[in-house]
C-alpha positions as CSV (number, residue, x, y, z in Angstrom):
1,X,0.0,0.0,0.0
2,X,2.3,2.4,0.9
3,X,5.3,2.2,-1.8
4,X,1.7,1.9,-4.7
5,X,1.1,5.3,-2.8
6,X,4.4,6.7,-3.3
7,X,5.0,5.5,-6.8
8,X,1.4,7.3,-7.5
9,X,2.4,10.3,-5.8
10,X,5.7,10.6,-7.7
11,X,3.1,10.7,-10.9
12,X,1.0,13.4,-9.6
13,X,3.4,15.4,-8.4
14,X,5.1,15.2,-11.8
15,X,1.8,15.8,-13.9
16,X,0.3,17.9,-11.6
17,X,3.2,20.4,-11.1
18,X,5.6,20.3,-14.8
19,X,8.7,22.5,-13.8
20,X,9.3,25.7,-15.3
21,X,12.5,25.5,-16.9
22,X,12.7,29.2,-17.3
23,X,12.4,29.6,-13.6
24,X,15.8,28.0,-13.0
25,X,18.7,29.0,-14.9
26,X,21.5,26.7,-15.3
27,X,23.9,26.0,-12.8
28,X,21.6,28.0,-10.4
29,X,20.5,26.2,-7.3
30,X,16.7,25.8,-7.2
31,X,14.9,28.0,-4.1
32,X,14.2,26.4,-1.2
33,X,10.6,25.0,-0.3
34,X,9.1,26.6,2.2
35,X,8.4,24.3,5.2
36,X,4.3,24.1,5.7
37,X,3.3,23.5,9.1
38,X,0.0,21.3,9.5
39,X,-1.3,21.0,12.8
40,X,-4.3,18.2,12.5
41,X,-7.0,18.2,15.1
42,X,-9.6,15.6,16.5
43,X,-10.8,12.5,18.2
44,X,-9.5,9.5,18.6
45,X,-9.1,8.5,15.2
46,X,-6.9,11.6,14.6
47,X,-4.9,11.2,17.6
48,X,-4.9,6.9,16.2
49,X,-5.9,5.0,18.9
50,X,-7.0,1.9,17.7
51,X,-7.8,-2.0,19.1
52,X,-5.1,-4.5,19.3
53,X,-5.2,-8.3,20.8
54,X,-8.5,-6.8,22.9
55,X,-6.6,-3.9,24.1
56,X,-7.0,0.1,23.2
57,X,-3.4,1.6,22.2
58,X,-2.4,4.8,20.3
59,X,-0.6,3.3,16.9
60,X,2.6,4.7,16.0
61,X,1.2,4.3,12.2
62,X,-1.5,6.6,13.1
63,X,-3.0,8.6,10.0
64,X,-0.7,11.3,10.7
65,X,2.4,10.0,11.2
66,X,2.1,8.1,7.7
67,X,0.7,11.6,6.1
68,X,4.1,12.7,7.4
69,X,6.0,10.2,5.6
70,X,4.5,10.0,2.3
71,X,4.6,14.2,2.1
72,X,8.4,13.8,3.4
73,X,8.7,11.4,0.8
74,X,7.2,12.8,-2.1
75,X,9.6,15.9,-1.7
76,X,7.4,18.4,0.2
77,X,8.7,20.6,3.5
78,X,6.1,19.8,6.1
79,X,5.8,20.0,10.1
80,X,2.9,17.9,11.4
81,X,1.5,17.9,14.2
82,X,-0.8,15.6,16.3
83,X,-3.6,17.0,18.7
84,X,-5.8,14.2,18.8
85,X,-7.8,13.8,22.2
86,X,-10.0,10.5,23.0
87,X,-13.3,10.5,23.3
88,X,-14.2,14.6,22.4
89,X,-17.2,15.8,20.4
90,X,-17.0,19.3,18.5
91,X,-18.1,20.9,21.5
92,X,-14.9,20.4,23.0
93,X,-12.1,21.2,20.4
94,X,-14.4,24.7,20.3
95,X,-14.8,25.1,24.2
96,X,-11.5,23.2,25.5
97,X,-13.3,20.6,27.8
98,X,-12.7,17.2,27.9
99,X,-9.1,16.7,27.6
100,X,-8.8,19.5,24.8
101,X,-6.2,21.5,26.5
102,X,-7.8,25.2,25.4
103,X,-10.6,27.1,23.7
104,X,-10.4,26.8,19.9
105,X,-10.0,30.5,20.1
106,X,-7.0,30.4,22.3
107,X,-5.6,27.7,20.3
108,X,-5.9,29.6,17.2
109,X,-4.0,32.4,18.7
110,X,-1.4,30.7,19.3
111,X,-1.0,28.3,16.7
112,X,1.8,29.1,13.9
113,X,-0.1,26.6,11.7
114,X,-0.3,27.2,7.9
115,X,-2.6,24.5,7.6
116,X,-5.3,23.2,10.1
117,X,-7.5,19.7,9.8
118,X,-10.3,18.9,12.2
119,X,-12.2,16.1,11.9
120,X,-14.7,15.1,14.5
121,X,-18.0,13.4,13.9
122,X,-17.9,10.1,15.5
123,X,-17.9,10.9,19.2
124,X,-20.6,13.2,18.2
125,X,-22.7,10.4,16.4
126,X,-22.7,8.1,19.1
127,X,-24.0,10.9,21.2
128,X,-26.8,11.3,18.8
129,X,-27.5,7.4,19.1
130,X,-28.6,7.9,22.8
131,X,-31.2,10.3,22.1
132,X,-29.6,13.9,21.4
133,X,-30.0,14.0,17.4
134,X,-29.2,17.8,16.5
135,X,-27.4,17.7,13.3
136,X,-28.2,21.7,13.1
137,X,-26.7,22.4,16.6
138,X,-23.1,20.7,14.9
139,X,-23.2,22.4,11.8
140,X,-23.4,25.6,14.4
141,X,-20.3,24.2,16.1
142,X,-18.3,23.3,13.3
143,X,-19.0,26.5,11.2
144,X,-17.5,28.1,13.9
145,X,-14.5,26.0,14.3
146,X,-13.9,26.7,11.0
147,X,-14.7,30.7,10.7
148,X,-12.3,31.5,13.9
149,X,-9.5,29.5,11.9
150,X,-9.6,31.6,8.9
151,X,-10.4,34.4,11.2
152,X,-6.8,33.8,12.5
153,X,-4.9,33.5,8.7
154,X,-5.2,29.7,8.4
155,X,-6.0,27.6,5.6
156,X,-8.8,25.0,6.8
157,X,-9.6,21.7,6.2
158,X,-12.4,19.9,7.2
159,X,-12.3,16.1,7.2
160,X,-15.0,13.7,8.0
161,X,-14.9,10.9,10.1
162,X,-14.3,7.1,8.4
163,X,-17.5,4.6,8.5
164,X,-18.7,2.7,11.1
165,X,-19.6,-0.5,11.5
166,X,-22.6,-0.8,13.4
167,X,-25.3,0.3,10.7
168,X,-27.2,2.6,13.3
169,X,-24.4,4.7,14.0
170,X,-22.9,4.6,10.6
171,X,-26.6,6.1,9.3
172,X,-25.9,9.2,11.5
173,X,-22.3,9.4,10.3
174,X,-23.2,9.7,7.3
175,X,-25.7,12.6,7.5
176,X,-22.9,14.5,9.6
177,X,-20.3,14.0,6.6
178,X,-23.1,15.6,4.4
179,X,-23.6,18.6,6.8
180,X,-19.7,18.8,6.8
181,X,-19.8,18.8,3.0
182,X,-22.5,21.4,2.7
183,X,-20.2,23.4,5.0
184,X,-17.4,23.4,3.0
185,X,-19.6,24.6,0.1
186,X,-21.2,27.2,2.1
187,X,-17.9,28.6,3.3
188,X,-15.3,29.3,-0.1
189,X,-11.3,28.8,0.4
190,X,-12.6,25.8,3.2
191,X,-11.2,22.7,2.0
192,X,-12.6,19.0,2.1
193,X,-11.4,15.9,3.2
194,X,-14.0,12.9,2.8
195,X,-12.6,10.1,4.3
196,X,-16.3,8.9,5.1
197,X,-17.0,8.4,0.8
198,X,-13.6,7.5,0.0
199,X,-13.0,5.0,2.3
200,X,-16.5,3.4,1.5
201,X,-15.6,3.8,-2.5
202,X,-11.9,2.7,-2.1
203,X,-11.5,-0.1,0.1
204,X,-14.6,-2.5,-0.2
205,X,-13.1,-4.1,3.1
206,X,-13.5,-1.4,5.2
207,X,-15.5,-2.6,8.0
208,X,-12.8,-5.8,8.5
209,X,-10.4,-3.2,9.4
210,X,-12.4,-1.9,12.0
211,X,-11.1,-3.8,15.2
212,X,-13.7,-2.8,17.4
213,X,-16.1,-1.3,14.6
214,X,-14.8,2.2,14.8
215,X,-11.4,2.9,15.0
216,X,-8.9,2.0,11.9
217,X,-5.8,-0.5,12.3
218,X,-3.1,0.2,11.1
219,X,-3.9,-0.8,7.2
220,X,-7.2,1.6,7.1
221,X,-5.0,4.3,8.7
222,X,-2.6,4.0,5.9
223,X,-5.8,4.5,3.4
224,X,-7.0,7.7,5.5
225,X,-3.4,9.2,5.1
226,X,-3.1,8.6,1.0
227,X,-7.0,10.3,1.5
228,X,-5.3,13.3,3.0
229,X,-2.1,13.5,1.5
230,X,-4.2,13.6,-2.3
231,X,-6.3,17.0,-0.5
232,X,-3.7,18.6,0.9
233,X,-1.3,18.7,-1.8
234,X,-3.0,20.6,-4.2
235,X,-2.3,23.5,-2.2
236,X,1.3,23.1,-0.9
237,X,4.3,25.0,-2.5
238,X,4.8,23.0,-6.1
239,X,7.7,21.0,-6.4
């Protein structure tokens, strides 16, 4: 999976972005990339917790640690970082409860971030399984997520959380992917990152890589990285 990633990437990268052979005179050295720094924010599927031998650990091939790699890889400048917390909803990454160490505003403020992701969703459908069903009240949350980070000069991206396997739950997953999408289209410059489609269009296994029916292993976290790494580097410096 991975070296099928990178030889694909090496493609894109090489169709997508031709160099301009004016831009570089010969015998000149080529300017330096500029290093992007891509802070990622979440749940417990950012952060990469996952289910192993009946047992809950944090993965070191966590989603973002292999978007690391194959941007590292491919050539690109990039600092990521991971500020996954278990267990939140959107609520918390927007009021800092929970584990979240700060209000989103604070964390924006500080942040030297050229690039921020947030996915939540799952936490948030589970909730709605016991009762609270406010799809409206999240859109609320998340469009404001996402209007204090370009408030605050960053480039957003808004991912939505991978499939479930428990039908119920997936059913409300899928109709907060659909308010994150109409988001994104309600809000120009805001980015997408479907992980809930593509997963479900690219990788007819899916749910067998669910170890407990919600969070990845290691093999579905490598599929959410290429997901990620195919968004975001449309709008990193070319090559």
């Amino acid at each position: 999976m991975k070296i099928a990633f990178i030889v694909w990437l090496g493609a894109f990268v090489c169709c997508g972005f031709p160099a301009d052979a004016s831009a570089t005179p010969a015998g000149s050295a080529a300017p330096a990339l500029q290093t992007v720094r891509i802070a990622m924010y979440g749940d417990s599927t950012m952060l990469g917790t996952t289910r192993k031998n009946g047992t809950y650990t944090v993965t070191p091939r966590n989603a973002v640690s292999q978007l690391d790699a194959m941007l590292t890889a491919a050539g690109y400048k990039v600092e990521l970082s991971n500020h996954g917390v278990n267990m939140i909803i959107t609520d918390d990454l927007l009021d800092g409860t929970h584990g979240v160490p700060r209000s989103w505003v604070a964390e924006m403020k500080s942040s030297k971030a050229d690039i921020v992701v947030i996915n939540t969703g799952l936490n948030d459908a589970a909730l709605a399984r016991t009762g609270w069903d406010d799809m409206a009240h999240v859109k609320t949350r998340w469009t404001q997520l996402v209007k204090i980070a370009i408030a605050h000069g960053k480039t957003v991206f808004v991912e939505t959380p991978n499939p479930c396997a428990d039908g119920t739950t997936d059913a409300i997953v899928a109709r907060i992917a659909d308010a994150q999408a109409a988001l994104v289209r309600e809000n120009p410059g805001t980015h997408l990152i479907d992980q809930y489609h593509e997963i479900r269009r690219g990788m007819p296994t899916w749910a067998t890589h669910l170890p407990d029916g919600i969070h990845p292993d290691d093999t579905l976290y490598t599929f959410k990285a290429a997901v990620e790494a195919r968004a975001l580097i449309p709008v990193l410096p070319p090559l």
